[in-house]
C-alpha positions in Angstrom: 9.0 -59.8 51.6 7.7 -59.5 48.1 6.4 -56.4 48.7 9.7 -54.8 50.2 11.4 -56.4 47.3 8.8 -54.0 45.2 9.4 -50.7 47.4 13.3 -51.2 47.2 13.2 -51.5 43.4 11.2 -48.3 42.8 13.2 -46.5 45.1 16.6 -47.6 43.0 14.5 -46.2 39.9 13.6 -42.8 41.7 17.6 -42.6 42.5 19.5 -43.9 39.0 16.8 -42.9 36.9 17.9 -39.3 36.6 21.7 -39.8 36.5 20.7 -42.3 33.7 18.8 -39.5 31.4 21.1 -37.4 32.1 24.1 -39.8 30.6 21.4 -40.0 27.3 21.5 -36.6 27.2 25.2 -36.5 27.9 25.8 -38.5 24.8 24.3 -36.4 22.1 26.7 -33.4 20.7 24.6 -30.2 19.3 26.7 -28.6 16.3 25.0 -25.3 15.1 24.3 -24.5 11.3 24.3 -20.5 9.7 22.9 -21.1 6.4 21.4 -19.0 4.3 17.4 -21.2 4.0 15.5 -18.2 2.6 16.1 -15.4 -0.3 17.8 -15.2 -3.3 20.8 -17.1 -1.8 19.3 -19.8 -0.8 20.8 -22.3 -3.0 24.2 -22.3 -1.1 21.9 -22.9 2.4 19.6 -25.7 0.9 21.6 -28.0 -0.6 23.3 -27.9 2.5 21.3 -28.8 4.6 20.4 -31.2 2.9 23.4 -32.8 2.7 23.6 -32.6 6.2 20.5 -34.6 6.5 21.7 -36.9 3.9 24.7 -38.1 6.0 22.7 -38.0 9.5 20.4 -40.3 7.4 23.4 -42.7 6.2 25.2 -42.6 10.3 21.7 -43.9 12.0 21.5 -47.0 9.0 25.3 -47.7 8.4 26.9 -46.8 11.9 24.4 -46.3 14.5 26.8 -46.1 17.3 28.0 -42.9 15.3 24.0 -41.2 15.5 25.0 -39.0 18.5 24.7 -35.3 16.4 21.8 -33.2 16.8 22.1 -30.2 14.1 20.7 -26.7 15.4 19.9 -24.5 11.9 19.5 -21.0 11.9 18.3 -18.7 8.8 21.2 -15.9 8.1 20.0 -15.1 4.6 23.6 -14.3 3.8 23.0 -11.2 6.2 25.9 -10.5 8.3 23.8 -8.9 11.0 21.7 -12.0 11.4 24.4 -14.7 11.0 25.9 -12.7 14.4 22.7 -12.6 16.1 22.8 -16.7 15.2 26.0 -16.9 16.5 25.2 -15.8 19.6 21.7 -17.9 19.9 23.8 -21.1 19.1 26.4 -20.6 21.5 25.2 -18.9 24.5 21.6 -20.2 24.2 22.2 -23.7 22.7 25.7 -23.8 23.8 27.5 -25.7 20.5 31.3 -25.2 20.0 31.2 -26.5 16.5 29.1 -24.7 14.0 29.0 -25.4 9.8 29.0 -22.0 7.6 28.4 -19.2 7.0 28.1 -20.2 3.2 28.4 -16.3 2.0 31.7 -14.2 2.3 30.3 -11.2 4.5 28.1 -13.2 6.8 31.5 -15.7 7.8 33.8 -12.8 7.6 31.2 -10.9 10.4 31.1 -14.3 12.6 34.9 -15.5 12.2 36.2 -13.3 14.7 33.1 -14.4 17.1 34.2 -18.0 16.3 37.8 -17.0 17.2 37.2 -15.2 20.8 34.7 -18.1 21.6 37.3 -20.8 20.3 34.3 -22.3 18.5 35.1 -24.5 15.6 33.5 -22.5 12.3 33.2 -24.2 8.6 32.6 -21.4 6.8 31.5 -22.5 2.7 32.9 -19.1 1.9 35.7 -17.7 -0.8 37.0 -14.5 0.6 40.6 -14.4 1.0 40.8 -12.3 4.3 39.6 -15.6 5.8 42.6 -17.5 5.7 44.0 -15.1 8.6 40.7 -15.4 10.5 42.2 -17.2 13.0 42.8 -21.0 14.9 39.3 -21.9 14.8 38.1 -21.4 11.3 38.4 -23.9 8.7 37.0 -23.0 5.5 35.4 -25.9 3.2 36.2 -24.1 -0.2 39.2 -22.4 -1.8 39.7 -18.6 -1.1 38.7 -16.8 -4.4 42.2 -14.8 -5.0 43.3 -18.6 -6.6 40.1 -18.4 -8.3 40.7 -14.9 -9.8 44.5 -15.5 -10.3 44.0 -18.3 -12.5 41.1 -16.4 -14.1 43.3 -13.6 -15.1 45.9 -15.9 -16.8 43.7 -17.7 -18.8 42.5 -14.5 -20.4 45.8 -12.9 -20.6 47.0 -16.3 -22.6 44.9 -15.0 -25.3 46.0 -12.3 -28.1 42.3 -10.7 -28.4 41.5 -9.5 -24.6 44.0 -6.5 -23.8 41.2 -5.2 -21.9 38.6 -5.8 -19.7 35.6 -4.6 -17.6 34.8 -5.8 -14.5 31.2 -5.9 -13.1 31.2 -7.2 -9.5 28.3 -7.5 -6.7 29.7 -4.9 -3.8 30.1 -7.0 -0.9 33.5 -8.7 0.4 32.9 -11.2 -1.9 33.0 -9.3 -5.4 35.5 -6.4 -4.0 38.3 -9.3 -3.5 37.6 -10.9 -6.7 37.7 -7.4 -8.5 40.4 -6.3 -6.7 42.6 -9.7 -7.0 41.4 -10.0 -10.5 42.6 -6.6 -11.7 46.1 -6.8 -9.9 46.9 -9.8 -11.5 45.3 -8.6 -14.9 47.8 -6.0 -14.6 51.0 -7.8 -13.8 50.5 -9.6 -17.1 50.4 -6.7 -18.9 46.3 -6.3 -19.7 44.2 -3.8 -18.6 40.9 -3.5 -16.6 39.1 -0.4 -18.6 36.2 0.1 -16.1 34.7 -1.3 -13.1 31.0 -1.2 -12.5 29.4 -2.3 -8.9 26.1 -3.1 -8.0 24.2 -4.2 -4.8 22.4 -7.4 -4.2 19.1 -6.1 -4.0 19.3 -4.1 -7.6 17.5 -5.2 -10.1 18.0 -3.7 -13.2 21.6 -3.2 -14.0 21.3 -1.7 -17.5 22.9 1.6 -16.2 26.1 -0.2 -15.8 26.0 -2.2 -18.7 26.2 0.8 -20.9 28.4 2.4 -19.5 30.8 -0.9 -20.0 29.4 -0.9 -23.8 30.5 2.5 -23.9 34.6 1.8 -23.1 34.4 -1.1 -26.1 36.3 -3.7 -23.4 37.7 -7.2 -25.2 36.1 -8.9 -22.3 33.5 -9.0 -18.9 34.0 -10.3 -16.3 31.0 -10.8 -14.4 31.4 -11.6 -10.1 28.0 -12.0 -8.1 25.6 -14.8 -7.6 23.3 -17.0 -9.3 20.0 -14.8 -9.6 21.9 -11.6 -10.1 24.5 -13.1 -12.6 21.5 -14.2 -14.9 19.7 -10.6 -14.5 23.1 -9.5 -15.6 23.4 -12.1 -18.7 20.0 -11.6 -20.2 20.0 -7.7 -19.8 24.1 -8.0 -22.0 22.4 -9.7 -24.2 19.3 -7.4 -24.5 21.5 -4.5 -24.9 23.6 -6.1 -27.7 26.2 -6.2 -25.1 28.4 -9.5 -27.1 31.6 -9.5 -25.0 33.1 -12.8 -24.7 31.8 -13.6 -20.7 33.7 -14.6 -18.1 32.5 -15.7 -14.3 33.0 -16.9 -11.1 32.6 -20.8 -9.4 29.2 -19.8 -8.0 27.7 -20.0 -11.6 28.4 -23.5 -12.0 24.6 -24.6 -11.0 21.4 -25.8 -12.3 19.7 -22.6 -11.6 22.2 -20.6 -13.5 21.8 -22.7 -16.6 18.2 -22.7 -16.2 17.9 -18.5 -15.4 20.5 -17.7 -17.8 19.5 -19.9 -21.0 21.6 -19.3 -24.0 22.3 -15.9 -23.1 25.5 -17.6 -21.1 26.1 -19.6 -23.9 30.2 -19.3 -24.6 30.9 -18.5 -20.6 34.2 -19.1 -19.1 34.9 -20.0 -15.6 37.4 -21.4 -13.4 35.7 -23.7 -10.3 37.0 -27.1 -8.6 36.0 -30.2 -10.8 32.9 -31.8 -9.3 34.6 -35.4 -8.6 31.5 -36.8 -6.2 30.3 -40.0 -7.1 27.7 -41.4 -9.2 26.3 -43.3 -6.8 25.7 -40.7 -4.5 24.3 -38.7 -7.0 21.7 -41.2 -7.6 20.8 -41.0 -4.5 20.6 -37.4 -3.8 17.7 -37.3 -6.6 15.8 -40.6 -5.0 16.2 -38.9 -1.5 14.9 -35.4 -2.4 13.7 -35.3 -6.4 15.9 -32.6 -7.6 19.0 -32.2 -10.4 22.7 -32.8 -8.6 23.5 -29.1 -7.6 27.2 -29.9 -7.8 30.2 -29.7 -5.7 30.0 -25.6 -5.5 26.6 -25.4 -4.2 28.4 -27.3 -1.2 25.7 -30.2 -0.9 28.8 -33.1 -0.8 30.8 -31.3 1.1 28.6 -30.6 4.5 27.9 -34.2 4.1 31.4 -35.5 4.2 32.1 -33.0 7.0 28.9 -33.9 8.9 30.3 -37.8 8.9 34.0 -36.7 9.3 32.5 -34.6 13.1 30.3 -37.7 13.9 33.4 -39.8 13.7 36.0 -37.7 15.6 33.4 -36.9 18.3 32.5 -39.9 19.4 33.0 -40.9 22.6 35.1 -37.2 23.1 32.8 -34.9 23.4 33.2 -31.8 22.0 36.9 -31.5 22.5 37.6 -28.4 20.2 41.4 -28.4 20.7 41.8 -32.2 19.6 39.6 -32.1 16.8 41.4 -28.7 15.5 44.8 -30.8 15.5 42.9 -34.0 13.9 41.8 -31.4 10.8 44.9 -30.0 10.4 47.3 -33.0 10.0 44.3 -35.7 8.2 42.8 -36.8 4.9 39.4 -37.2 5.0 38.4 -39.3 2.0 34.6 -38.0 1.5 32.4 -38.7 -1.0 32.8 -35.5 -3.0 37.1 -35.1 -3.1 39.9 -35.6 0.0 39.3 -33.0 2.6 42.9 -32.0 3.7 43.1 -28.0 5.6 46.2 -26.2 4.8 48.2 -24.2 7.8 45.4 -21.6 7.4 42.7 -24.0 7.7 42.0 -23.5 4.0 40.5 -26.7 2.1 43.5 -28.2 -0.7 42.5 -28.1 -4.0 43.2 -27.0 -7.7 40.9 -24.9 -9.5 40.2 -25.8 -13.4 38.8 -23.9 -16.6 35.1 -25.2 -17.7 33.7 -23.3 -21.1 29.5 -23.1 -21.1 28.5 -25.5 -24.3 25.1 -26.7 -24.8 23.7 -25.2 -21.3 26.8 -27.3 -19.5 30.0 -26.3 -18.1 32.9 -28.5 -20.1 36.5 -28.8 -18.8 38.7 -26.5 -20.9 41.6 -28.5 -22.6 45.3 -27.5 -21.9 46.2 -24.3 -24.1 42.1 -24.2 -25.0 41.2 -20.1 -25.0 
């Protein structure tokens, strides 16, 4: 009797055990990740990622039942020819319907419309404008860089000793809708871009333009790229005897700027959202990986928050795309770094601010400051 008992029990296991790994495996939602992890650009793909990890970290300690994502990276460099070729691994091989970034302007502007014919939710961590008409599906986790440029524009306008300017701008879709924003507003307030200069992301030595800026005499530059680049740029002005008052863009506001740059960028106006993340979290983010606070730009708080915001709304639904793109449109998420809250064009809310370079750190700009 016993020993029927025995046979009857394993036979039970041979029949539910499948069904029951297959429920496990049921449970767990794979969201994909585009990042740039490798080259020059690679600031706006590790920090991240690692923020990403952070918050997977803090779900499995602090809400357990929560610890059902499973993040799939892939390495675009910022290339848009290989964040397509990762769009298509992550949903036709790995089959996600969610994936965070492209953090770089040409690489989400090559996958929204991929994101947008799959009806796969996209975070893109990217500033171009043309994104806010990308479609349903996208919501961008930063504000599009014609708000950053407008407000750029006035500020320098506001001032009696820049009637001109030059622009110098990395050619991708980035830097051409910056420059192009930039110098329509610049112009509706009267001022006047004298010359723009354009270089590409693999150039090196950008002397050639600078002298050709030195050559118009221009009240002011206006420099639009990335962090390695934008430091080239800095320390060959300087070089040249190039002493323009300097103005940027929000992707300067790092570490690695400030380190590359040195005093060079000393004086530097930009215009970026003010890092509100907490203190405590900070703390933690250099126990957990030994490195400086990147800030809010480098988009390190901001994957987390959305990383726990996804873990949240999908559990227990699955990966329902359509009820999740209502949930982000009509809720405040209060994160860690500010209150995420998408506009009708799936646009994050926010207010850009003015921060001067003093002492190797970027200050808040007082009201009527120039």
């Amino acid at each position: 009797m016993n020993r029927l008992k025995h046979l009857c029990w394993l036979s039970i296991m041979v029949i539910v055990s499948p069904s029951y790994i297959q429920a496990q495996t049921d449970r767990q939602l794979s969201i994909g990740a585009i990042l740039p992890l490798s080259g020059e650009n690679a600031f706006w793909g590790i920090n991240p990622k690692r923020g990403i990890e952070l918050a997977l970290r803090d779900i499995q300690q602090e809400a357990p039942e929560q610890a059902h994502l499973r993040i799939i990276y892939e390495d675009d460099q910022c290339d848009p020819k290989r964040a397509v070729s990762a769009f298509h691994k992550l949903v036709n091989v790995d089959n996600v319907r969610i994936i965070l970034g492209p953090s770089c302007s040409s690489a989400a502007l090559a996958v929204a419309p991929l994101a947008e014919k799959h009806k796969v939710l996209l975070f893109p961590f990217a500033e171009a404008d043309s994104l806010s008409h990308a479609g349903e599906y996208i919501f961008r986790l930063w504000i599009p860089n014609g708000r950053q440029a407008r407000s750029l524009a006035r500020f320098i306008s506001a001032s009696a000793k820049h009637f001109t300017a030059a622009i110098l701008s990395i050619k991708n879709a980035y830097g051409e809708t910056f420059s192009s924003i930039f110098a329509d507003e610049f112009a509706r307030l009267g001022r006047h871009v004298s010359i723009k200069e354009e270089y590409l992301p693999e150039d090196n030595d950008l002397r050639g333009q600078l002298l050709r800026i030195k050559a118009k005499k221009p009240e002011a530059l206006i420099l639009i790229g990335y962090i390695p680049d934008s430091a080239r740029i800095v320390r060959q002005a300087k070089a040249l005897g190039l002493s323009l008052p300097l103005f940027g863009c929000s992707t300067l506001n790092s570490p690695d700027f400030l380190s590359d740059a040195g005093e060079a960028a000393e004086g530097m106006v930009i215009f970026d959202l003010p890092d509100l993340t907490q203190a405590a979290f900070r703390s933690r983010w250099l126990e957990a990986y030994g490195a400086a606070w990147p800030g809010l730009q480098s988009g390190a708080p901001l994957f987390y928050d959305i990383t726990r915001l996804l873990a949240q709304r999908t559990l227990g639904n699955g990966a329902d795309i359509r009820q999740l793109r209502q949930h982000l449109l009509t809720s405040i998420y209060s994160g860690i770094s500010m209150k995420l809250q998408f506009d009708e064009f799936g646009d994050l809310v926010g207010e850009h601010q003015g921060f001067r370079l003093q002492n190797k750190v970027f200050v808040p700009i007082a009201a009527g400051s120039h």
